[in-house]
C-alpha positions, 0 to 999 in steps of 0.5 A, spaced: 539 316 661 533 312 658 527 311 662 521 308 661 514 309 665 506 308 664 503 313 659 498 313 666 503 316 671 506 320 666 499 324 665 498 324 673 505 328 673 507 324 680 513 324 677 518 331 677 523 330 671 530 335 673 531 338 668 523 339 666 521 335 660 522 339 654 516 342 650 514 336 645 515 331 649 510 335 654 506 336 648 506 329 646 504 325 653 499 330 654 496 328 646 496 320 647 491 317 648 489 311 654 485 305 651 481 300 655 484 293 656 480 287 660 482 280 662 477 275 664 482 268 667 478 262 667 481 256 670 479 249 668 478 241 671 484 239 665 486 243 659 483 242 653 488 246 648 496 244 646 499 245 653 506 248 649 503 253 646 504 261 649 498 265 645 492 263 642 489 268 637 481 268 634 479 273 629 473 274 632 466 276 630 464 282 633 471 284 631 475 285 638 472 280 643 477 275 646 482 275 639 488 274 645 489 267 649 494 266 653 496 259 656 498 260 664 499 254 664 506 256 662 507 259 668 502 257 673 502 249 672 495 250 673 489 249 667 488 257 665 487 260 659 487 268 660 483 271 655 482 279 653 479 285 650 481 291 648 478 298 646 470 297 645 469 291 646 472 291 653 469 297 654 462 295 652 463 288 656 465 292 663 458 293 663 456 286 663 454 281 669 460 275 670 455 270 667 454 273 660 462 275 659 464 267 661 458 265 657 461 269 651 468 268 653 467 259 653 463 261 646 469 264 643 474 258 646 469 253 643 468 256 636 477 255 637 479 248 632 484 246 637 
């Protein structure tokens, strides 16, 4: 049997394994390491992206800040574009107030050469 649950639940060890998990496996779910990972969804009048394309990506400068947009459109039939962050960039802008992450985040997305 094969299963497959969040590293965090596994930590938590809100689940009990019958038989036990063997040593390694232990060890291992014990040495892994949780990053942070932060989305900001921006919702706007009309889209001005291609509306046909999944994911946008950016190499951005500091490295790490909103390199991924996702159109929702796809999904939502509404104009948004989700955008995250990862690792210390996400960490970094948690401690920002709404309008300094939405001035940075519409930055990024007008740097963008659609």
């Amino acid at each position: 049997m094969i299963v497959t649950i969040p590293l965090g639940v596994l930590k938590a060890g809100s689940i009990k394994f019958e038989p036990t998990l063997p040593q390694p496996k232990l060890s291992a779910i014990d040495s892994l390491g949780m990053g942070s990972m932060d989305k900001v969804a921006l919702r706007f009048t009309e889209p001005f992206w291609p509306t046909d394309v999944d994911v946008f990506s950016y190499a951005s400068e500091p490295p790490g800040r909103f390199v991924e947009w996702y159109n929702a459109m796809l999904w939502t039939d509404r104009p948004i574009l989700v955008g995250f962050n990862a690792g210390r960039s996400a960490e970094e802008i948690l401690g920002w107030l709404d309008q300094s992450t939405l001035d940075a985040a519409l930055g990024i997305l007008g740097q963008l050469r659609w």
